[in-house]
N, C-alpha and C positions, 0 to 999 in steps of 0.2 A: 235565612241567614246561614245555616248549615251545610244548608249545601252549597253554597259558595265559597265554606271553607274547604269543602271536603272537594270540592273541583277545582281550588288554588290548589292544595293539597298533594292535589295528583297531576294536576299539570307542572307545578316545582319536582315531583319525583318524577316525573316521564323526561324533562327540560335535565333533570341533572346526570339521568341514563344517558340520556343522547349525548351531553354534553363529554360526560367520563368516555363513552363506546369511540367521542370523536376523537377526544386525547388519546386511546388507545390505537385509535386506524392512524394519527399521525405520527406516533410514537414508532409504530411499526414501518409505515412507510419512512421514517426515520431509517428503520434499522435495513430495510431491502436498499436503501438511496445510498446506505454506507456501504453496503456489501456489493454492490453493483460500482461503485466509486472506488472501493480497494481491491475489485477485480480489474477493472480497466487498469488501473494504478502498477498494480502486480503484472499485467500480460504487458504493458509498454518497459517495465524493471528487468523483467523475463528478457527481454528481445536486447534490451541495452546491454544486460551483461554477460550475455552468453555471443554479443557478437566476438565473431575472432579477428585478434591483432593481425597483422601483415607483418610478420615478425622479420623479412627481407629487410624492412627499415625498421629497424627498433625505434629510433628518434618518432616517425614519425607514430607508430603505435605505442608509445608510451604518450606523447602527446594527445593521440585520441582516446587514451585509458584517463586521462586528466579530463578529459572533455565531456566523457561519459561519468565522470565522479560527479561530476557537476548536475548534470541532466539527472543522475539518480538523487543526490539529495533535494531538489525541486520535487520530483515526482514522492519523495519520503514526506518530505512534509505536508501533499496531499491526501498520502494515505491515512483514511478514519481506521484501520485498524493498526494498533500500536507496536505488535508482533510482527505483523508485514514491514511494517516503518521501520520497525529496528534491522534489520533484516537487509533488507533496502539500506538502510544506513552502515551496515558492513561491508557490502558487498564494494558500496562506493569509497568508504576509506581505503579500501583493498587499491583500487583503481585511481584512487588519488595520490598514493605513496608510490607507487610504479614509478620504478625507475630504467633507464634505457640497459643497467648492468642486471635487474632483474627478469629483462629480455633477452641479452644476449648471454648472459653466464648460467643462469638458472630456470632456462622458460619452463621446465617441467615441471619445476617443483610453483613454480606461478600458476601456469596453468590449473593447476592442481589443486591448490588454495581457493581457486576463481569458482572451480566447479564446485567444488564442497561449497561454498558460501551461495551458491546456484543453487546447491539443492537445499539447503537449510531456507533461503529464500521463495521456492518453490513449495515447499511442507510447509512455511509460514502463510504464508497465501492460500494454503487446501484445506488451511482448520479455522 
């Protein structure tokens, strides 16, 4: 009778190793599945706001700065890291407030704003 406690015993502690080691390998594959999801997230962010306006028509690149606000906050709310999201979340309010006079009266001081929020976006995404 003893030893049948003592090999329930040990079969409940070997069963509850396995079980914890298995929450710990999903946990982690948790954390590789977010970081491989907030990289993809981040290099398609990366490509969207660093493409360049065709500032010959303002209209129409302010237009496609609105389009790209759009496509960035979809891709924000995919982002599992919250730093990247926010990030991502700047970059496209930038791009949604664009106006055709911010094109043609001030493109450099725009441009300018666009890339700082690129790189603060880009260091979000490295750490």
């Amino acid at each position: 009778m003893r030893s049948n406690r003592l090999t329930t015993t040990l079969l409940a502690g070997g069963l509850l190793l396995t079980l914890t080691g298995c929450g710990v390998a999903a946990e982690t594959a948790g954390q590789v599945g977010n970081a491989a999801s907030t990289a993809a997230v981040c290099a398609q962010a990366v490509q969207i706001a660093t493409t360049t306006p065709d500032l010959t028509d303002p209209k129409a690149a302010a237009d496609r700065a609105h389009a790209a606000a759009g496509e960035l906050a979809e891709l924000a709310s995919r982002a599992a890291n919250t730093t990247a999201a926010d990030a991502i979340d700047t970059v496209a309010a930038t791009l949604r407030e664009t106006t055709v006079d911010d094109l043609v009266t001030t493109p450099a001081d725009w441009t300018r704003k666009k890339a700082d929020q690129v790189a603060a976006l880009t260091k979000a995404c490295a750490g």
